[in-house]
C-alpha positions in Angstrom: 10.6 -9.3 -8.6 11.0 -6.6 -11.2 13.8 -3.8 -11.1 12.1 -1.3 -9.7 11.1 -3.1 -6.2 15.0 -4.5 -6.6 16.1 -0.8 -6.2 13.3 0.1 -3.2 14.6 -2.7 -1.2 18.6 -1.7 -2.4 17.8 1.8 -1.4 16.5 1.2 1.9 20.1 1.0 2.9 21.2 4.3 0.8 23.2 6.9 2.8 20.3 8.8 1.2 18.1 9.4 3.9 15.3 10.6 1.8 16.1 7.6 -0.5 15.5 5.1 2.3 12.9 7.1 3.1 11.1 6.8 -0.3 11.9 3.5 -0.5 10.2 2.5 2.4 7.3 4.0 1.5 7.2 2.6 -1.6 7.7 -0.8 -0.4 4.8 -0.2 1.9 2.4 0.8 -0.4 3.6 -2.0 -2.4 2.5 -4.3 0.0 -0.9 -3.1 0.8 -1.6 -5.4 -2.0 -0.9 -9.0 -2.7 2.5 -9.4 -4.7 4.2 -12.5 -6.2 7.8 -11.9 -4.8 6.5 -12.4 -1.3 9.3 -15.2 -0.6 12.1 -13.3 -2.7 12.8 -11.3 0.3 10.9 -13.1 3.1 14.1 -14.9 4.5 16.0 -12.1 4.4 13.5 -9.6 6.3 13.0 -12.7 9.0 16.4 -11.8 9.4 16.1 -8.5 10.1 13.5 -9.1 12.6 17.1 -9.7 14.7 19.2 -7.2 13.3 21.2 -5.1 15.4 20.1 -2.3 13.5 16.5 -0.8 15.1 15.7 0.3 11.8 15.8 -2.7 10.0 13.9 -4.7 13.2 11.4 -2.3 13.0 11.1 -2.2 8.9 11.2 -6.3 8.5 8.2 -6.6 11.1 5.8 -4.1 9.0 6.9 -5.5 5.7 6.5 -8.8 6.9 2.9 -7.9 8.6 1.7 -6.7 5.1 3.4 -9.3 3.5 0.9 -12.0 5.2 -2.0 -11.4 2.6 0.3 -12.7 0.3 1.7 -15.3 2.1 0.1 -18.5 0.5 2.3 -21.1 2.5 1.2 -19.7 5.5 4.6 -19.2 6.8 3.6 -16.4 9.0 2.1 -18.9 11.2 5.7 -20.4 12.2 7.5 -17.5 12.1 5.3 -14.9 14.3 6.7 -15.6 17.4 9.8 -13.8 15.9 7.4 -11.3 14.6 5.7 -10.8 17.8 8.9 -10.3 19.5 9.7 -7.1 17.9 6.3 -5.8 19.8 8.5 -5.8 22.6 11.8 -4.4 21.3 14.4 -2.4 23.6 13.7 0.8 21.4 10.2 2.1 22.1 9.8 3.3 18.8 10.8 0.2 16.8 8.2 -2.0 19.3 5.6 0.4 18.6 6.1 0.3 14.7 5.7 -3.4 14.9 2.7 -3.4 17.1 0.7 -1.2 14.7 1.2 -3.0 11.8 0.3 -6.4 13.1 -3.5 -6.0 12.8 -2.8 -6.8 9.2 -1.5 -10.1 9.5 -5.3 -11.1 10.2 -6.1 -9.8 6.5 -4.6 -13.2 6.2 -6.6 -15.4 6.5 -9.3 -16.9 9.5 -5.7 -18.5 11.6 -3.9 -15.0 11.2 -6.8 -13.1 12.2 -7.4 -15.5 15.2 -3.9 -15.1 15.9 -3.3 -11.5 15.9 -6.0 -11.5 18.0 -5.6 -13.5 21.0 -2.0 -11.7 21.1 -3.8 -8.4 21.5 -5.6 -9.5 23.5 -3.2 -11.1 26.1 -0.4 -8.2 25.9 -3.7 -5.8 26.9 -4.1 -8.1 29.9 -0.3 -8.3 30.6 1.3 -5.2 29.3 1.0 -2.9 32.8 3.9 -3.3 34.0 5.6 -2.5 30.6 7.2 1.0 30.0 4.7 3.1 28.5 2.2 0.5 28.7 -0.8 3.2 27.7 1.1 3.8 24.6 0.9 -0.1 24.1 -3.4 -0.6 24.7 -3.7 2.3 22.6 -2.0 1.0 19.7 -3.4 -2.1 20.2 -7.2 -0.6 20.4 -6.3 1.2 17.0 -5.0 -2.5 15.3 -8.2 -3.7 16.6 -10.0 -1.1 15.0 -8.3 -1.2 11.8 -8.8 -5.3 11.6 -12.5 -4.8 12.6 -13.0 -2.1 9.4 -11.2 -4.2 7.0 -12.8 -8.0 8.1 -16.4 -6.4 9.5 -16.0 -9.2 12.7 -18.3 -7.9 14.8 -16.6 -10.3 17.4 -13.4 -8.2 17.0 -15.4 -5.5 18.1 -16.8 -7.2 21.3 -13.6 -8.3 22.2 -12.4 -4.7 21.9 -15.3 -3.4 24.2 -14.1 -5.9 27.0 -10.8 -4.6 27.3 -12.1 -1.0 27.5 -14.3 -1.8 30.1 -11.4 -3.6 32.3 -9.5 -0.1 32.3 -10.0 1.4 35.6 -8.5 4.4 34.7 -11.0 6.9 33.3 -9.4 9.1 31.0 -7.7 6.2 29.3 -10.7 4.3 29.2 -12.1 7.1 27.1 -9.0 7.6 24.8 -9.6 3.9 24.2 -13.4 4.3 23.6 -12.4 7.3 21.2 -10.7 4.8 18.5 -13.8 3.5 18.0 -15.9 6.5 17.8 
């Protein structure tokens, strides 16, 4: 890892807000592509996904989500269940960072993609009794969305048309249907 992405992942704890802030971005748009230091900070962001501070539960799981494509060894495979767990974090907001940035875990590969989605899938069936559990399908119709732009798996799609047409609820059945307008 050069300098540079040393600093980003330094500065994420800055008192600097807008230096954490720009780090995190940076890191992000980092890891929209593959990178070689994948497993430089893998351990230490798996970490995270148990920290008691929200910000760094909620950073580790999208870093780690768009650190899949690179992930050669596959370790995402083990450690998703640790992943997945932030989907369901006691601050709203954290969970619901971590739930839209799964979809790119199946960028991965054919088992990460196959993983992702029987999870959505699943926490759409079991997810109504959650807190905000609207807020949940939503994001999971947009991951669903995004996966099926990025892949072109027309089964993603069908799979996404199922779960639309087991909401009884009108108005959110057509929220969901607008994702995919």
């Amino acid at each position: 890892m050069d300098n540079k992405v040393q600093s980003y992942f330094e500065n994420l704890g800055a008192k600097d807000k807008k230096l954490q802030y720009e780090a995190y971005t940076n890191i992000l748009a980092l890891t929209n592509e593959e990178v070689g230091w994948v497993y430089e900070v893998w351990d230490e962001l798996k970490e995270w996904l148990t920290d008691s501070d929200p910000h760094k539960r909620s950073r580790a799981a999208q870093f780690l989500a768009n650190l899949a494509i690179s992930d050669e060894e596959k370790r995402i495979l083990k450690d998703f269940p640790a992943l997945w767990k932030v989907t369901r974090d006691e601050k709203f907001v954290t969970a619901r960072h971590a739930l839209q940035a799964i979809w790119r875990l199946g960028l991965a590969g054919f088992e990460q993609n196959k993983m992702v989605l029987t999870h959505f899938i699943d926490r759409f069936h079991t997810c109504e009794n959650e807190k905000n559990y609207t807020l949940i399908r939503f994001d999971i119709m947009q991951g669903l969305k995004n996966l099926y732009e990025e892949v072109e798996d027309e089964e993603i799609k069908k799979e996404a048309m199922k779960l639309i047409e087991r909401e009884e609820d009108d108005k959110y059945k057509k929220k969901y249907m607008n994702v995919w307008k």
